[in-house]
Residue, then its C-alpha position, 0 to 999 in steps of 0.5 A: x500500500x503506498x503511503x504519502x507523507x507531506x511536510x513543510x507548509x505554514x504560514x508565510x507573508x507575501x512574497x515569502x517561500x516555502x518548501x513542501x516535501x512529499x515522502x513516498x512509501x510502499x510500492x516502487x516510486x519509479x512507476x508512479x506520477x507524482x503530482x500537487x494539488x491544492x484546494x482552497x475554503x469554498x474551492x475545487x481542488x486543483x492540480x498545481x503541478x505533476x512530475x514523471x520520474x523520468x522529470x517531465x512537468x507539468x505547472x498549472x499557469x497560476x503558478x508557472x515562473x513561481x513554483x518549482x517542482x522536484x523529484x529525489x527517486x534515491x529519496x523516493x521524495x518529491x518537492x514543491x518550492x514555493x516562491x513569491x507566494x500570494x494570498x491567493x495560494x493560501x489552501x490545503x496542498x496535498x500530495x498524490x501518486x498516480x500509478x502509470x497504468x492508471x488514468x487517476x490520483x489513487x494515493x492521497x497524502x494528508x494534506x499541508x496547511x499553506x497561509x499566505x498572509x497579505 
């Protein structure tokens, strides 16, 4: 069973920064996707960013420029830094893992509080 433990939210100011890090277990990390969501009060959750393990990205255009997203297979960790942060990033930011047969997320994390004050 894969388990995912995220790490590193808080609460910031704007234009602050702030690593999260999702450390991935059970299954082999090679053969999944791992991705970044984010849902804010009263929102939908978003995808935020994904990475293969071979290191292709994707970046959802809200954050393009400011988020950098990594991948450590020796660690089986993947990271999200988090740069010039706004109000508007303020959500609950959760880890997922998508195996590559799949079509979906299957493996959640329990989530990370972000709070970007103005």
């Amino acid at each position: 069973q894969v388990e995912l433990v995220e790490s590193g939210g808080g609460l910031v100011q704007a234009g602050d920064s702030l690593r999260l890090s999702c450390y991935f277990s059970g299954r082999t990390f090679s053969m999944y996707v791992m991705g970044w969501f984010r849902q804010a009060p009263g929102k939908e959750r978003e995808l935020v960013a994904a990475i293969t393990s071979g290191g292709s990205t994707y970046d959802a255009d809200s954050v393009k420029g400011r988020f950098t997203q990594s991948r450590d297979n020796a660690k089986n960790t993947v990271y999200l830094q988090m740069n010039s942060l706004k109000p508007e990033d303020t959500a609950v930011y959760y880890c997922a893992a998508q195996h590559l047969s799949t079509s979906s997320y299957g493996y959640w994390g329990q989530g990370t509080q972000v709070t970007v004050s103005s």
